[in-house]
C-alpha positions as CSV (number, residue, x, y, z in Angstrom):
1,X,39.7,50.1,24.9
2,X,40.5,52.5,22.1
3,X,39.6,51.7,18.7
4,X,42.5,51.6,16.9
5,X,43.5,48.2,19.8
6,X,39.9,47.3,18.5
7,X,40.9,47.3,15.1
8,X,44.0,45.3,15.6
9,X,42.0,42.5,17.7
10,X,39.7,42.2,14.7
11,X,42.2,42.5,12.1
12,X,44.3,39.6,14.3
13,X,41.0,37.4,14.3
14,X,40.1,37.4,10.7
15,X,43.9,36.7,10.2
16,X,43.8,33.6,12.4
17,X,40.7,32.7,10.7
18,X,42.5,32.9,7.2
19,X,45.3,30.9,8.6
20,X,42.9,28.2,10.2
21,X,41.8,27.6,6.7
22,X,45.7,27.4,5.0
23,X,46.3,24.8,7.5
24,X,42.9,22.4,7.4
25,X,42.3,23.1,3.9
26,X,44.7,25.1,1.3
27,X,47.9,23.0,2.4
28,X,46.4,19.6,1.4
29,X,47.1,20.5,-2.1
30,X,50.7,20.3,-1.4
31,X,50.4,16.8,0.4
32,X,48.6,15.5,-2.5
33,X,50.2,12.3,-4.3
34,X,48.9,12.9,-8.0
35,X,49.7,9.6,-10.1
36,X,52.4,10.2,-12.6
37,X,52.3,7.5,-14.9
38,X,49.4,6.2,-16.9
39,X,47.9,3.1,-15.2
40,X,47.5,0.7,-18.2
41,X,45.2,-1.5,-16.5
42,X,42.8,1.0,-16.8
43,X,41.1,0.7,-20.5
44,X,37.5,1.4,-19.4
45,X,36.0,3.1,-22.7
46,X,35.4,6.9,-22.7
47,X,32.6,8.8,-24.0
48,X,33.6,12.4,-24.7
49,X,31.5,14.8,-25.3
50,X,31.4,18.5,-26.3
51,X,28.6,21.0,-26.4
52,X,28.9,23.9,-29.4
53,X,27.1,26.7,-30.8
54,X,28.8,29.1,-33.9
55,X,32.1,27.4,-32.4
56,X,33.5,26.4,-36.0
57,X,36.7,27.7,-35.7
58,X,36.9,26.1,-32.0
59,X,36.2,22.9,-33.3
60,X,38.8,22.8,-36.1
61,X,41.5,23.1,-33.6
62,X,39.8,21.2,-30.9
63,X,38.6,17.7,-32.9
64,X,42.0,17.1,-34.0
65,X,43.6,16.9,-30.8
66,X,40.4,15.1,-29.6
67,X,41.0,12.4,-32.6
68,X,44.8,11.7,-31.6
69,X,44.5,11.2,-28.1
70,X,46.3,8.2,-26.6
71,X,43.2,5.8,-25.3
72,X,42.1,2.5,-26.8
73,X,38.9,2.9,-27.1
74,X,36.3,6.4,-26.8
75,X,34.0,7.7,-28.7
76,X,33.5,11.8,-29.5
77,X,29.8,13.1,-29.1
78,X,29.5,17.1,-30.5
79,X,26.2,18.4,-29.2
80,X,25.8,21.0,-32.0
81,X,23.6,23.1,-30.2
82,X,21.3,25.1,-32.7
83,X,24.5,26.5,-34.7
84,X,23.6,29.6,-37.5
85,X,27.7,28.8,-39.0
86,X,29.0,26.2,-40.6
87,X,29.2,23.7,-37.8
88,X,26.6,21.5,-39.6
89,X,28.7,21.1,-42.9
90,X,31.7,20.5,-41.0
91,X,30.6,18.6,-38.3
92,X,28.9,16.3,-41.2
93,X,31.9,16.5,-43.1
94,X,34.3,15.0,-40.5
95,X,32.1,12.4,-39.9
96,X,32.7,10.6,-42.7
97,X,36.2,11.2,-42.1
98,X,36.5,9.7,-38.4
99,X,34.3,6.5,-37.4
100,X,34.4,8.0,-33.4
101,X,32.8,11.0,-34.1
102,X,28.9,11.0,-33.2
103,X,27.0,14.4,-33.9
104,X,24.0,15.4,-32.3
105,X,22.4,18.2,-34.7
106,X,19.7,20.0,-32.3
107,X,17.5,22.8,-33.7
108,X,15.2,24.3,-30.8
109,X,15.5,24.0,-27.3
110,X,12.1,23.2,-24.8
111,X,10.8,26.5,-23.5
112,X,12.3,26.9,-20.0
113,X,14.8,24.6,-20.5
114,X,19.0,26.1,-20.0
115,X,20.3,25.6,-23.8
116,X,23.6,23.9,-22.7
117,X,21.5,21.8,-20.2
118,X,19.7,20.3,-22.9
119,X,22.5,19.7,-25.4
120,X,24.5,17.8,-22.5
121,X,21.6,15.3,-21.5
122,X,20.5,14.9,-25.1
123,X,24.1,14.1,-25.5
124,X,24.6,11.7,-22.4
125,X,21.4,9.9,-23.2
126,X,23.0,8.8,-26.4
127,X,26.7,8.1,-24.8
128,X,27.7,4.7,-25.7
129,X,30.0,4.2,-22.3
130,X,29.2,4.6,-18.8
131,X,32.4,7.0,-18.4
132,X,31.6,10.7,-19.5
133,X,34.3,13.0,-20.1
134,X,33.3,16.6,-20.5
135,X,34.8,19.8,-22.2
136,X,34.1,23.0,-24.5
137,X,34.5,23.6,-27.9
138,X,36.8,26.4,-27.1
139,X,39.2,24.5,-25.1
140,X,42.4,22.4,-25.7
141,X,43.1,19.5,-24.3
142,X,47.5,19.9,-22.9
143,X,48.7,16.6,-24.4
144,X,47.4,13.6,-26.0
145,X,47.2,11.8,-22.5
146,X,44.1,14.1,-21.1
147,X,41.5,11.2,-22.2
148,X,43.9,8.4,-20.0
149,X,44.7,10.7,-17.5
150,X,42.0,11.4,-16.4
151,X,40.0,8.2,-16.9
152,X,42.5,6.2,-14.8
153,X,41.1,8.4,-11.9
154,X,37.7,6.0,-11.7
155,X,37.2,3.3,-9.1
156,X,34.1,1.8,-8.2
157,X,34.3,4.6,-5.5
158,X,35.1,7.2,-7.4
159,X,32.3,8.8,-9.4
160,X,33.8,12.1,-10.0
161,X,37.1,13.3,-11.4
162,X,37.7,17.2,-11.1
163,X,39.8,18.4,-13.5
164,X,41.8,22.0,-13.9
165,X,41.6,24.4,-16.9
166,X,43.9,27.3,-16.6
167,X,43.6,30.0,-19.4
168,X,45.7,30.9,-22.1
169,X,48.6,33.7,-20.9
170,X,48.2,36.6,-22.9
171,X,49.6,40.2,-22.4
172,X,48.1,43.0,-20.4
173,X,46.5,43.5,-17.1
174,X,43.1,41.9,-17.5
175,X,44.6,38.9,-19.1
176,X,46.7,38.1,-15.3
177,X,43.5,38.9,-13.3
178,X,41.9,36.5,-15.4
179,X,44.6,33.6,-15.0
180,X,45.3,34.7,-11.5
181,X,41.4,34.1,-10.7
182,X,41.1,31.0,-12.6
183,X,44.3,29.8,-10.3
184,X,42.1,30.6,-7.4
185,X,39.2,29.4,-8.0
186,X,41.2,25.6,-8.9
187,X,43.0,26.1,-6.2
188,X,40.0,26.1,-3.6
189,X,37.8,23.5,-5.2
190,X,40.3,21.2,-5.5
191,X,41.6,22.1,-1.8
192,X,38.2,21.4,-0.7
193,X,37.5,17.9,-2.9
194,X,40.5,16.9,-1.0
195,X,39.5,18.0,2.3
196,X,36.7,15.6,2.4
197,X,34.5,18.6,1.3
198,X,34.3,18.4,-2.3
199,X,31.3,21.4,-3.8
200,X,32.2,22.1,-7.7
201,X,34.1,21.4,-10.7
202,X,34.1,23.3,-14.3
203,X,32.6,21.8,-16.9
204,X,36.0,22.5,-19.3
205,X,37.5,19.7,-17.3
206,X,35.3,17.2,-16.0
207,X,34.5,13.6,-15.9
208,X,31.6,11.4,-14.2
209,X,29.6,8.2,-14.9
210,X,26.6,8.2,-17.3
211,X,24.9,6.0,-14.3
212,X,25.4,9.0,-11.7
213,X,23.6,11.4,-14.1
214,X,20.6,9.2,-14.5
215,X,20.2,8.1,-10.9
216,X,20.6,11.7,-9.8
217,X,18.0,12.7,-12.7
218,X,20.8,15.0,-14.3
219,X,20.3,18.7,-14.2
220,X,16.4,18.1,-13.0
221,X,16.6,20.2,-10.1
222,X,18.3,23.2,-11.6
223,X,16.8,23.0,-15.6
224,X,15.8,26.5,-15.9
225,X,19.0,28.2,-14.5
226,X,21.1,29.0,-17.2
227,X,24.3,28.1,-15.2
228,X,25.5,25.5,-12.9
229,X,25.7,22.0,-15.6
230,X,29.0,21.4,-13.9
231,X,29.1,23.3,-10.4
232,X,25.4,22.9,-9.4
233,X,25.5,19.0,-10.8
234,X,28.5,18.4,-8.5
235,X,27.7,20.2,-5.4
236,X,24.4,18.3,-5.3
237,X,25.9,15.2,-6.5
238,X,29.3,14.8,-5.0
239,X,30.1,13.6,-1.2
240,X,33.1,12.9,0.7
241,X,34.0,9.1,-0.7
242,X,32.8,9.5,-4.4
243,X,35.5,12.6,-5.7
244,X,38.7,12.0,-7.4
245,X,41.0,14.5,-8.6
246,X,43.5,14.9,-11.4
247,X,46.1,17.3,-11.3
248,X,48.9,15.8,-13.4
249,X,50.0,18.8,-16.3
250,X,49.2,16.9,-19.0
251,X,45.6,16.4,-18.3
252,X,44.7,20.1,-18.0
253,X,42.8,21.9,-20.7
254,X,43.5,25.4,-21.9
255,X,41.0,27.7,-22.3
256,X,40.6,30.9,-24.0
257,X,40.2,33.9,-22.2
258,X,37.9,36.9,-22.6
259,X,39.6,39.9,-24.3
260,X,37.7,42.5,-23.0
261,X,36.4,43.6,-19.1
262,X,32.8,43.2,-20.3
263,X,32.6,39.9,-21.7
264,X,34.9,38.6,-18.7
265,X,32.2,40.5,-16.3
266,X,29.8,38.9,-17.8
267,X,31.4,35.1,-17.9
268,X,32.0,35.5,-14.0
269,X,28.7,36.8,-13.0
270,X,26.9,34.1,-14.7
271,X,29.4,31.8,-13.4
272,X,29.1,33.1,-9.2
273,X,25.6,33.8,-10.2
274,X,24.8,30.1,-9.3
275,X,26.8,29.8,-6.0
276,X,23.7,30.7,-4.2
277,X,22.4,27.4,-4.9
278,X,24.8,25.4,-3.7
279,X,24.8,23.4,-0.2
280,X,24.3,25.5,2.8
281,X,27.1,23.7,4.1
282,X,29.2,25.1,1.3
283,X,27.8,28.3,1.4
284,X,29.2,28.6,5.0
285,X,32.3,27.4,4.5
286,X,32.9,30.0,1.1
287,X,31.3,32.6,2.7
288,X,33.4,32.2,5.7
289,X,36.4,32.3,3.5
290,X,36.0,34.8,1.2
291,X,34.2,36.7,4.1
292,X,37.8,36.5,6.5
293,X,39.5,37.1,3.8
294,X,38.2,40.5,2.8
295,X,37.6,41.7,6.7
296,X,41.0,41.0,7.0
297,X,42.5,43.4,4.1
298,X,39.7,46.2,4.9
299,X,40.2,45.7,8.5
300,X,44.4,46.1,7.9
301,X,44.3,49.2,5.6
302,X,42.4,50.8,8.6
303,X,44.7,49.8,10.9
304,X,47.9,51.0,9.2
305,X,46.2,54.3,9.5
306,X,45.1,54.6,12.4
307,X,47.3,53.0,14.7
308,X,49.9,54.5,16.6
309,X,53.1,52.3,15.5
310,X,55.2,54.6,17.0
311,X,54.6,53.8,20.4
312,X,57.5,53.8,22.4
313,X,55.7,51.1,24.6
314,X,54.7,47.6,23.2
315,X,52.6,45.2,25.1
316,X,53.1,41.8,24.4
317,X,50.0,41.1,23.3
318,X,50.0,43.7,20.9
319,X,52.9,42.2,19.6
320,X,51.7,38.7,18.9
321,X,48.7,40.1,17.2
322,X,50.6,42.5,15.0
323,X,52.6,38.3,14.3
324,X,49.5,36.8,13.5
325,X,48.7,39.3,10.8
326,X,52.1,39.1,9.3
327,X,52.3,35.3,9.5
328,X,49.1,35.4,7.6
329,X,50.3,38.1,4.5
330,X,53.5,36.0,4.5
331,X,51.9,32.7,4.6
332,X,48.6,32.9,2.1
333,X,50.7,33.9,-0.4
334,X,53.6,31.3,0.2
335,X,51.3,28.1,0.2
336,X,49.0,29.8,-3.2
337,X,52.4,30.5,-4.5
338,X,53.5,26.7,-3.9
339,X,50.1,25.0,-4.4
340,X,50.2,27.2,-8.1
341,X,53.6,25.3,-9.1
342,X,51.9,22.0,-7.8
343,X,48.6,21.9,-10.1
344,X,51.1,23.5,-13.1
345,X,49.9,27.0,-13.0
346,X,52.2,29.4,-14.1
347,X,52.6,32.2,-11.2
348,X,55.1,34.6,-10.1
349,X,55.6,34.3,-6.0
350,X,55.0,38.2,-5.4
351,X,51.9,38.5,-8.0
352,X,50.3,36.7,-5.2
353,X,51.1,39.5,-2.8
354,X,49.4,41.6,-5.5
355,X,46.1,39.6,-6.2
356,X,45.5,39.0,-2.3
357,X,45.0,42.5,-2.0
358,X,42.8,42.8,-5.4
359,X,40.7,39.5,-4.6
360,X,38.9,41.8,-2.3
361,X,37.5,44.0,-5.1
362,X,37.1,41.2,-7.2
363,X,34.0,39.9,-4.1
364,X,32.9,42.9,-3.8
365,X,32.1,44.1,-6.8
366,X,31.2,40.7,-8.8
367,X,30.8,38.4,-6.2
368,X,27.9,40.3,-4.3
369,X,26.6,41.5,-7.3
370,X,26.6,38.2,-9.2
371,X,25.1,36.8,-6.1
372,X,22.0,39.1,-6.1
373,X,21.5,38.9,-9.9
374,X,19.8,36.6,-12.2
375,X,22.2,34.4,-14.3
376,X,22.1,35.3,-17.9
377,X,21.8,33.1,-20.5
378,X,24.8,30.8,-21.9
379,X,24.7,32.1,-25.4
């Protein structure tokens, strides 16, 4: 067999295996009935809580929106995690301005011990309500529904409630690869939390119960690395029956992006840094994934050179594999392109073309290199 009908078997094969997970996994997104309406017979109380450190200005914008949010009852707990700004004076300041406010003022952190880690348990300890919702001080919550939106997600069964956080569009090129990989990366986790298989949520967007924190010890079995408070605590906490998810527009948070390539390098390989921790299980199933899909693009740019399209002769199974691959490009972007308009992302249908292809660079050069480095710290 010549290698260029090599190449085209195995460029076939990862293809099927790309499609294999479109169909089982990536479509269920678009099945998904997300409720609505806000189910008033939900009034549970909410404890929400935010850690900070030098995020003044954050906070300003962020308390406000926090304070007008439509939910009976919830409390607001700022972790102000060893702050060298003004956070104190504010914080101390709004206080006495807004009886739901609680502010934990934290000076040093245990030797050994992830800063943020800390701050959160410090701050869930002291939670007046089972029900925990979670974001960052540099986040905004999309309407003044987040709080019920999301808490109407809670059953006695459900113990979980992932939640997306798409970044703030802003112009130029690193700005879309940012957004674009945010997309991605909601895309799959909440593709796999509703394929039975649920393995992380971000911490920007994220609700559980204060009583699955302490019966699972918290962040016990990951407290000195630096990442992981909300991917690492659900991947060892989460299982097939206990994972909601929210995907209604009005409960997503904004976030604000990095402005430069090095502080964005930086927030991804501390954030992939952590995925080798994770459940083998998972690790299979990513690395399968992520694996088919950069085979599959390597394996295709080699086969576009090397293969003699202009054979007068075609046999038919050479055919149905050149099919397969095209099924596949058409496809994977199709159902990102459709599941990106269902969870409220903004996206364009032929940037998905374009970041198919550059998702391959992005595992190569920070996902193998995040996953052979130590995390860095969170501040």
């Amino acid at each position: 067999m010549l290698f260029s009908e090599i190449l085209l078997y195995a460029t076939a094969s990862f293809a099927l295996v790309q499609i294999l997970y479109l169909l089982f996994v990536f479509l269920r997104i678009l099945f998904h009935k997300a409720k609505k309406e806000i189910d008033f017979d939900f009034q549970k109380p909410v404890s929400v809580i935010v850690a900070a450190h030098n995020e003044l200005e954050n906070l300003k914008k962020l308390l406000p929106i926090l304070y007008r949010q439509n939910y009976p009852e919830f409390e607001i707990i700022v972790a102000n995690d060893r702050s060298s700004d003004e956070t104190e004076l504010f914080l101390r300041d709004e206080q006495r301005k807004e009886p739901r406010l609680r502010v934990l003022h934290i000076d040093h952190t245990p030797e050994h011990i992830s800063h943020k880690k800390y701050a959160l348990t410090l701050a869930i300890r002291a939670a007046k309500y089972e029900h925990l919702l979670f974001t960052d001080a540099d986040c905004l919550p999309n309407s003044e529904n987040w709080i019920a939106l999301t808490a109407q997600e809670f059953t006695k069964e459900k113990q979980i409630v992932l939640g997306t956080s798409p970044y703030q569009k802003e112009k130029g090129f690193l700005n879309w690869l940012i957004r674009y990989e945010t997309f991605f990366t909601a895309i799959q986790y909440i593709s796999y939390a509703l394929a039975k298989l649920p393995y992380m949520g971000v911490g920007r967007n994220l609700a559980y119960t204060k009583s699955l924190f302490l019966a699972s010890k918290g962040f016990h079995n990951h407290l000195k690395i630096v990442g992981g408070d909300d991917d690492l605590f659900v991947n060892a906490n989460a299982n097939r029956n206990n994972v909601a998810v929210c995907t209604h527009s009005q409960a997503q948070v904004i976030s604000i992006p990095k402005t430069t390539w090095r502080a964005w390098f930086r927030q991804k390989k501390r954030h992939l840094s952590v995925g080798k921790y994770y459940q083998k299980k998972h690790q299979f199933f990513l690395a399968l994934q992520n694996g088919s899909h950069v085979l599959f693009w390597l394996a295709l740019t080699l086969l576009l050179c090397a293969y003699p399209f202009q054979k007068e002769i075609w046999q038919w199974q050479e055919i149905a594999l050149l099919g397969i691959c095209g099924f596949r490009l058409i496809f994977w972007s199709l159902v990102q392109y459709l599941n990106a308009k269902k969870l409220y992302f903004a996206s364009a249908y032929f940037s998905w073309w374009l970041y198919d292809f550059l998702y391959v660079f992005f595992i190569i050069f920070v996902g193998i290199k995040s996953y052979f480095s130590k995390p860095e710290q969170w501040i």
